[in-house]
C-alpha positions as CSV (number, residue, x, y, z in Angstrom):
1,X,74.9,-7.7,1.9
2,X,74.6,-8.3,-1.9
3,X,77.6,-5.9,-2.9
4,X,79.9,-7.7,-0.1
5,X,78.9,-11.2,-1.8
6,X,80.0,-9.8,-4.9
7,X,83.0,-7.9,-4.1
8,X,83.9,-11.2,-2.4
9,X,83.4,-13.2,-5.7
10,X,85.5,-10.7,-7.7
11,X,88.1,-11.2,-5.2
12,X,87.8,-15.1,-5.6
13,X,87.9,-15.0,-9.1
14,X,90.6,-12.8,-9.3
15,X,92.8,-13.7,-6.7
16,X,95.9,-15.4,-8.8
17,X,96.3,-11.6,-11.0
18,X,95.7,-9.2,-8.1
19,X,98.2,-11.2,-5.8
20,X,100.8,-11.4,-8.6
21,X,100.2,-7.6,-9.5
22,X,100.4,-6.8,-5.6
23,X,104.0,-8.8,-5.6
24,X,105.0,-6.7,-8.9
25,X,104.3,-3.0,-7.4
26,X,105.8,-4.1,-4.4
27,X,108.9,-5.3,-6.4
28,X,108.8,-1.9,-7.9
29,X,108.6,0.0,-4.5
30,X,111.4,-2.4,-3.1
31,X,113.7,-1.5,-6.3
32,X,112.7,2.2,-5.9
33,X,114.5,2.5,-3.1
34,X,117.5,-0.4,-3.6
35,X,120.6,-0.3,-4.6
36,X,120.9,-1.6,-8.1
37,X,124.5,-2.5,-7.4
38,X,123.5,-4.5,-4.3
39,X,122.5,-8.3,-3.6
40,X,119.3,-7.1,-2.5
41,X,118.9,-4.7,-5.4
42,X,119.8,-6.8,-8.0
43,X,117.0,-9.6,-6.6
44,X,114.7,-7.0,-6.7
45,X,115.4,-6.0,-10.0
46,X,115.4,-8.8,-11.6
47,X,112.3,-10.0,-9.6
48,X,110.4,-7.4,-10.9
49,X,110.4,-9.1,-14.6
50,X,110.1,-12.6,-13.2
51,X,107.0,-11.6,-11.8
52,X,105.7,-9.2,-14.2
53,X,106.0,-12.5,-16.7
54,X,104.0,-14.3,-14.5
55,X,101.3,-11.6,-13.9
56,X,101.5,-11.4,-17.6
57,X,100.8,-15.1,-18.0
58,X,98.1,-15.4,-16.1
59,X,96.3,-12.5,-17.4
60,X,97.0,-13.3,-21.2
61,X,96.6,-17.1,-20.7
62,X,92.5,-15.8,-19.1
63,X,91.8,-13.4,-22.2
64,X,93.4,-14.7,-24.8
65,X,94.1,-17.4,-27.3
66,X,96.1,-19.2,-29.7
67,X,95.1,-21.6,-31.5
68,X,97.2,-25.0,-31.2
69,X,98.7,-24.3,-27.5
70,X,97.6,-25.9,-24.1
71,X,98.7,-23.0,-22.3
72,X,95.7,-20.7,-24.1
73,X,91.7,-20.9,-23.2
74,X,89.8,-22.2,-25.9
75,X,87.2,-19.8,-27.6
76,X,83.6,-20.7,-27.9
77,X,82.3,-20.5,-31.3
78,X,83.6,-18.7,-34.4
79,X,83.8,-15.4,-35.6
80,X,81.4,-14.4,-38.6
81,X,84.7,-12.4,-40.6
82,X,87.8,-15.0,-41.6
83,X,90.1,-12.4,-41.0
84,X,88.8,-11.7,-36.9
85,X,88.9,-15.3,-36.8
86,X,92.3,-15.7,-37.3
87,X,93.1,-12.7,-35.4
88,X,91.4,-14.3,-32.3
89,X,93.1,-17.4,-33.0
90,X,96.4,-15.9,-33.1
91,X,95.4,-13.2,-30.6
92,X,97.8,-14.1,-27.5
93,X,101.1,-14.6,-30.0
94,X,99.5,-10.6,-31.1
95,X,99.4,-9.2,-28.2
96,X,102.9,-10.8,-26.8
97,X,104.7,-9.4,-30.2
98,X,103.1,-6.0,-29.9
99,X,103.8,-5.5,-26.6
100,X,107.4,-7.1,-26.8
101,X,107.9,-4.5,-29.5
102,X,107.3,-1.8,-27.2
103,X,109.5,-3.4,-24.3
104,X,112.1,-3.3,-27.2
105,X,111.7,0.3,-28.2
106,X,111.9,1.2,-24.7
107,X,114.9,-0.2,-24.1
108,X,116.8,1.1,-27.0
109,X,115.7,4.4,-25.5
110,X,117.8,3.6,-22.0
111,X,120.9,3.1,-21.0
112,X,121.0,-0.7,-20.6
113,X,123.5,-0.4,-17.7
114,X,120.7,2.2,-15.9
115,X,118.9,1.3,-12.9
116,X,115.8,0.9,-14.8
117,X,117.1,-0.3,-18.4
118,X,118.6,-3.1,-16.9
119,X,115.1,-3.7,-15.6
120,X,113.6,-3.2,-19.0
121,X,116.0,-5.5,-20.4
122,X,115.2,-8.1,-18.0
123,X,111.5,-7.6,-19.2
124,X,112.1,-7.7,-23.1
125,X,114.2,-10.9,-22.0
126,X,111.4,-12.5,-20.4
127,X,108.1,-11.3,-22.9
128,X,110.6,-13.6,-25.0
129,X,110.5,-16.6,-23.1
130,X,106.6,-16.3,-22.9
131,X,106.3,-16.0,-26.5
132,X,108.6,-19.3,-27.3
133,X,106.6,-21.5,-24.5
134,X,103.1,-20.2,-26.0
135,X,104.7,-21.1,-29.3
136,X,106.9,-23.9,-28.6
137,X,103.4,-25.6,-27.1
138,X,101.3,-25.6,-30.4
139,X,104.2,-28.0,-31.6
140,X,106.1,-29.8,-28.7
141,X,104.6,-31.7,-25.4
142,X,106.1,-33.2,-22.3
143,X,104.6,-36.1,-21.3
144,X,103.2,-36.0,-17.8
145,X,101.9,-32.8,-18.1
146,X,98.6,-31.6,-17.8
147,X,98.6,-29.3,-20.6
148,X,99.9,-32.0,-23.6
């Protein structure tokens, strides 16, 4: 009885990343098997970076932070070293420019007009737009929202 409570309660707390990674690998299996040159595989491969940026988001936006933007959690106290401290404070915009470096690298290694490098590309495309909200945040607001 107690493990079902708590696999419940994982579920529930983790229900926004594991549906959004569920609709990304299904994305994936759907492009798999499209044609790229299709309506329908074209959707799909463009879907898949839509929705890996929104998987992405959520995640990042749970774990992470950066200092200045409503989009990040807010820490709880400090770090004893000035240097982890601003690494934790800058941590998100990290991660996001590590990561986009990879998506980068990995597309200079495809064919951009390949099945999957167009994918890619559509990935480094969109790490980029995540990176200029979290950033554009710390400096800009829109009144009515939430967040400024």
């Amino acid at each position: 009885m107690m493990r079902s409570r708590k696999s419940q309660s994982l579920l529930r707390k983790h229900s926004l990343s594991l549906a959004a990674l569920g609709v990304v690998i299904l994305l994936i299996v759907l492009y798999h098997w499209a044609n790229p040159s299709t309506h329908v595989g074209s959707f799909f491969g463009n879907a898949i970076a839509d929705w890996t940026g929104v998987f992405v988001t959520v995640v990042m936006t749970k774990h992470l932070y950066e200092k200045g933007s409503a989009e990040s959690k807010r820490p709880k106290g400090k770090v004893a070293s000035a240097v982890l401290e601003v690494l934790r404070e800058h941590s998100l915009t990290l991660v996001l420019v590590i990561t986009g470096i990879g998506w980068v690298v990995a597309f200079r290694a495809m064919d951009p007009g390949s099945k999957w490098g167009q994918v890619v590309g559509n990935i480094v495309s969109e790490w980029t737009q995540i990176l200029g909200l979290v950033l554009m945040t710390k400096r800009f607001m829109e009144v009515g929202s939430k967040e400024s």
